[in-house]
LOTIPA-113533 format. One record per residue: residue in three letters; x, z, y of N, C-alpha, C in turn. Coordinates in Angstrom, 2 decimals, padded with zeros to 5 digits. Atoms other than C-alpha are relative to their C-alpha. Example, Ala and Ser with C-alpha at 12.3 -4.5 7.8 and 13.67 -1.06 7.14 Angstrom:
// LOTIPA-113533
('ala',(000.89,000.00,-001.19),(012.30,007.80,-004.50),(000.90,000.00,001.20))
('ser',(-000.82,-000.06,-001.19),(013.67,007.14,-001.06),(-000.77,000.73,001.09))
***
This chain:
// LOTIPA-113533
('unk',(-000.61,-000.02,-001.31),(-098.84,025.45,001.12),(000.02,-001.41,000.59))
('unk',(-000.69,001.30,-000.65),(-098.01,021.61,001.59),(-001.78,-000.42,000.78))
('unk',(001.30,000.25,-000.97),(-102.30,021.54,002.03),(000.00,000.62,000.55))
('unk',(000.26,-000.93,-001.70),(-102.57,024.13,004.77),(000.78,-000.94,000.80))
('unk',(-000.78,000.85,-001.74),(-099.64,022.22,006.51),(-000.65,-001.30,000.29))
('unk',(001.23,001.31,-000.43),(-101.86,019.04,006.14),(-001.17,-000.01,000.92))
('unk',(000.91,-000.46,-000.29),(-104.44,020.37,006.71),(000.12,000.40,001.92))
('unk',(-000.13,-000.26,-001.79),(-102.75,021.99,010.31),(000.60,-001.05,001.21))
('unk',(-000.59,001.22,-000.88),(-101.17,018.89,011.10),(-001.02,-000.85,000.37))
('unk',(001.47,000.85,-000.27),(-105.02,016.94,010.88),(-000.53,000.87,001.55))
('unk',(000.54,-000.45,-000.99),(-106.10,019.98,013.30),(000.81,-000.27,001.13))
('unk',(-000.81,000.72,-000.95),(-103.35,019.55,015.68),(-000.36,-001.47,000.71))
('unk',(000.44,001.15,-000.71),(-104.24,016.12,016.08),(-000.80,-000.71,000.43))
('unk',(001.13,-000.11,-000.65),(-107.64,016.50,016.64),(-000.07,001.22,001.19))
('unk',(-000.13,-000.40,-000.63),(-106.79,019.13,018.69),(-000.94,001.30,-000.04))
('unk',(001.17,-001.23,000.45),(-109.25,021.70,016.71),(000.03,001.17,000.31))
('unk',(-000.62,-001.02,-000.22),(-108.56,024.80,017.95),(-000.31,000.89,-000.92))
('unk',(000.42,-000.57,001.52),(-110.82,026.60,015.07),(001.18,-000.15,-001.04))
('unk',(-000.64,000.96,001.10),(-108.91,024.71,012.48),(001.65,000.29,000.07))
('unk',(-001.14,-000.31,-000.03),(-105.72,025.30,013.67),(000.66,001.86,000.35))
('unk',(-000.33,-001.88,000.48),(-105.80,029.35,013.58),(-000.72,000.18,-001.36))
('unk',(000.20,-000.66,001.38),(-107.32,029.05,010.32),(000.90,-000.61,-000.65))
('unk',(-001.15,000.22,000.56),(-104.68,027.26,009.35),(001.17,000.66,-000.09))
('unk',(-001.05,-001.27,-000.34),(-102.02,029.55,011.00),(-000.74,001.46,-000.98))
('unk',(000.40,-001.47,000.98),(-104.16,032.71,009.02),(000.66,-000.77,-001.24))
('unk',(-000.10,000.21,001.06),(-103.42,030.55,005.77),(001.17,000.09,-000.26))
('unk',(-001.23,000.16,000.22),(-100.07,029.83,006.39),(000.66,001.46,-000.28))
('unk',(-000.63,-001.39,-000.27),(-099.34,033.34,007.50),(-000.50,000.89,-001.86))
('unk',(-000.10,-000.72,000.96),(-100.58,035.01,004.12),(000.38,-000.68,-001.53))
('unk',(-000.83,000.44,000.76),(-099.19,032.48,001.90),(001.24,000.58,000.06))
('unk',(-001.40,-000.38,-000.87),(-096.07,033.11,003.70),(000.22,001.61,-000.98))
('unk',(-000.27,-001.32,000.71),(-096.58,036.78,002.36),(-000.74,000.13,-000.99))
('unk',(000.02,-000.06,001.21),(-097.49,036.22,-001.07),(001.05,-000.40,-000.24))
('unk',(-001.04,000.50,000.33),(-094.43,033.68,-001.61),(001.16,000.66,000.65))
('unk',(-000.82,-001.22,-000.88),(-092.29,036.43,000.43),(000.07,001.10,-001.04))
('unk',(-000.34,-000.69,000.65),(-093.21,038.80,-002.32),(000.34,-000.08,-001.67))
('unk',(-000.59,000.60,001.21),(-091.75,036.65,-005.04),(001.56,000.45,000.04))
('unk',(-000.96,000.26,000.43),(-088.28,037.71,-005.77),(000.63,-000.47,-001.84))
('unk',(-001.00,000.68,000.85),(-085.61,037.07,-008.25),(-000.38,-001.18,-001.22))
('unk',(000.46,001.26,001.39),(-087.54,033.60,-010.12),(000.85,-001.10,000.27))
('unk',(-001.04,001.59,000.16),(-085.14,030.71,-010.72),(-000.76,-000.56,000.05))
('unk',(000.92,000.93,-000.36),(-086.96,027.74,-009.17),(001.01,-001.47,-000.61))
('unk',(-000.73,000.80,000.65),(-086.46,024.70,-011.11),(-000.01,-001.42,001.47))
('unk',(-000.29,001.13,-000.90),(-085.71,021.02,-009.11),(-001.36,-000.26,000.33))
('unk',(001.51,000.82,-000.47),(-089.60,020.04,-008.86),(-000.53,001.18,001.26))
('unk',(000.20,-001.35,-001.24),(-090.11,023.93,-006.94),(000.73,-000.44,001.45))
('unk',(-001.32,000.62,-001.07),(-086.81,023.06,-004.82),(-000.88,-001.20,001.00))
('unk',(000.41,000.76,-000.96),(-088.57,019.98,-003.75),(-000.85,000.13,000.61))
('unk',(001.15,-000.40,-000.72),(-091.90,021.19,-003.01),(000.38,001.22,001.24))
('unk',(-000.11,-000.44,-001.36),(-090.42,023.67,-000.52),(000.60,-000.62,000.59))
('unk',(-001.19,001.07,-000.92),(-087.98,021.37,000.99),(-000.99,-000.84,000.90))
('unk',(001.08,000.50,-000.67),(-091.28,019.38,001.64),(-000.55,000.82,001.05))
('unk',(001.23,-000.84,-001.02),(-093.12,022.06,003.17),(000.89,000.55,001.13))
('unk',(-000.62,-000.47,-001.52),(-090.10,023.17,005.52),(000.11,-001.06,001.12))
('unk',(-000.19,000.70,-000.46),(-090.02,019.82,006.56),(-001.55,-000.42,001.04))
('unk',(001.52,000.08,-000.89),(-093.90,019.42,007.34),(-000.29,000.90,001.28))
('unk',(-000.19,-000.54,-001.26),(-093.65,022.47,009.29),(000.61,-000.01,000.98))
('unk',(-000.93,-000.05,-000.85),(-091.06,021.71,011.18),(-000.79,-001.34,000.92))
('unk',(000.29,001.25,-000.56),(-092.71,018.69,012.22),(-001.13,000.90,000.44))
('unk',(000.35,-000.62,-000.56),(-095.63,020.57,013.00),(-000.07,000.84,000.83))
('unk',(-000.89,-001.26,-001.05),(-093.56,023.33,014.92),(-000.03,-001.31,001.33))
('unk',(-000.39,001.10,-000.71),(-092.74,019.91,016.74),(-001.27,-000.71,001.03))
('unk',(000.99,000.62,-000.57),(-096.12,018.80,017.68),(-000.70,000.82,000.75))
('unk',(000.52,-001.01,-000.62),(-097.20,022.33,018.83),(000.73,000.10,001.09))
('unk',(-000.89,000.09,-001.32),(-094.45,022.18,021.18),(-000.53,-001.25,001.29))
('unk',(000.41,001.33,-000.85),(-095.27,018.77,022.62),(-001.39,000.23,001.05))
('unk',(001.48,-000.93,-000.68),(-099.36,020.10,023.16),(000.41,001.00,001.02))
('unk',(-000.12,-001.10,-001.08),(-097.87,023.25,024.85),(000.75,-000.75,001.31))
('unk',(-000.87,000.75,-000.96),(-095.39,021.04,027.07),(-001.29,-001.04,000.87))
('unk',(000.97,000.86,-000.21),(-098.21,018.67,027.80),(-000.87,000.52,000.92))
('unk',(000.89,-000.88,-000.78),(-100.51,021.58,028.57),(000.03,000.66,001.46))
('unk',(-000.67,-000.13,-000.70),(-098.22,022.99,030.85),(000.25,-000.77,001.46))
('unk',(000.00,000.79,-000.90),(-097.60,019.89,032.84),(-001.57,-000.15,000.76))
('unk',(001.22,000.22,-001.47),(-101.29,019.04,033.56),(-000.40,001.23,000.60))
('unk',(000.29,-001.82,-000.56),(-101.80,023.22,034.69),(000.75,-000.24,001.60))
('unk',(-000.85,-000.14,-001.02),(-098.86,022.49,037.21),(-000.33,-000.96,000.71))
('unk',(000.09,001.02,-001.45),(-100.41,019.34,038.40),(-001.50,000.29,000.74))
('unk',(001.47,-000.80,-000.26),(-103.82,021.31,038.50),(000.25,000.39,001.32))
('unk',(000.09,-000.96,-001.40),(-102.33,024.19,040.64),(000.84,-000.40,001.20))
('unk',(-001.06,000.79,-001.21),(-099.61,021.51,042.19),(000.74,001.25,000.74))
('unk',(-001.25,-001.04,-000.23),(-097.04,024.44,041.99),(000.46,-000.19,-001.65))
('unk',(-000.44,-000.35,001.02),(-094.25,024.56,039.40),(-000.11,000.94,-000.81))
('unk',(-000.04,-000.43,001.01),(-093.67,026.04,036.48),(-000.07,001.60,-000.04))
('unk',(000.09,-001.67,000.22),(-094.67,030.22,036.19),(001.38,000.31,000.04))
('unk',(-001.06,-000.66,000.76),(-092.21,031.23,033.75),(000.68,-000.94,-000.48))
('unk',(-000.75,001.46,000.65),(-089.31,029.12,032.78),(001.06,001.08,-000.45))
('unk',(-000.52,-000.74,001.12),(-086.99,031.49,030.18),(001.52,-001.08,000.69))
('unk',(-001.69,000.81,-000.03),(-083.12,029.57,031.51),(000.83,000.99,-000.45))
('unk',(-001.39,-000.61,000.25),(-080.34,030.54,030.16),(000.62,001.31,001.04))
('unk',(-000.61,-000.89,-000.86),(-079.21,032.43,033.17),(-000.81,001.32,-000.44))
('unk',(000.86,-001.63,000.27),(-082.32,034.89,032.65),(000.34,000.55,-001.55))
('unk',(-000.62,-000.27,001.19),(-081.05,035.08,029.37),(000.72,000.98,-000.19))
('unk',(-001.60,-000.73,-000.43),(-077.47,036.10,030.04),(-000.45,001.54,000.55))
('unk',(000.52,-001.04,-001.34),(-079.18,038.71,033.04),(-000.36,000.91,-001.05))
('unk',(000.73,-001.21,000.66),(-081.24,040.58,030.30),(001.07,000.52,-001.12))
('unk',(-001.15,000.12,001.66),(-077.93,040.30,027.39),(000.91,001.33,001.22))
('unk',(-000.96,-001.32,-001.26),(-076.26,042.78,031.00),(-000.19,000.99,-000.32))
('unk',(000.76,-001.25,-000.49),(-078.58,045.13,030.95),(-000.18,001.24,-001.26))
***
């Protein structure tokens, strides 16, 4: 796992788009192999190796955000109209009514 997230954090920052859905396929069926691990007592060296890998992803979660935010902006200075869809709180609340 900690190489796929390497691995998706290199594509990310080349901006691979290949590379970064074969990374997302890898992640995703790791994800459900180590999903169909229950009840194994993980000793301190396990512990750390996921602690690592929630941390890589998260940072990665982080950089995918930034690209989409990024993307976003130059689109809006493309069509020089704001933002489509913007998810606020209020529309939030509106759909939590209904």
């Amino acid at each position: 796992m900690l190489a796929v997230l390497e691995s998706e954090r290199q594509a990310l920052a080349g901006l691979d788009l290949d590379a970064i859905v074969g990374a997302t396929n890898d992640k995703d069926r790791l994800c459900g192999t180590l999903g169909g691990v229950d009840g194994i007592e993980l000793d301190d060296e396990c512990r750390s190796l996921i602690d690592t890998a929630k941390r890589l992803n998260e940072v990665n979660r982080q950089v995918r955000n930034i690209i989409a935010a990024n993307v976003t902006t130059r689109l809006n200075a493309i069509v020089g109209s704001p933002q489509v869809y913007n998810a606020t709180p209020r529309y939030a609340q509106a759909v939590g009514r209904n």
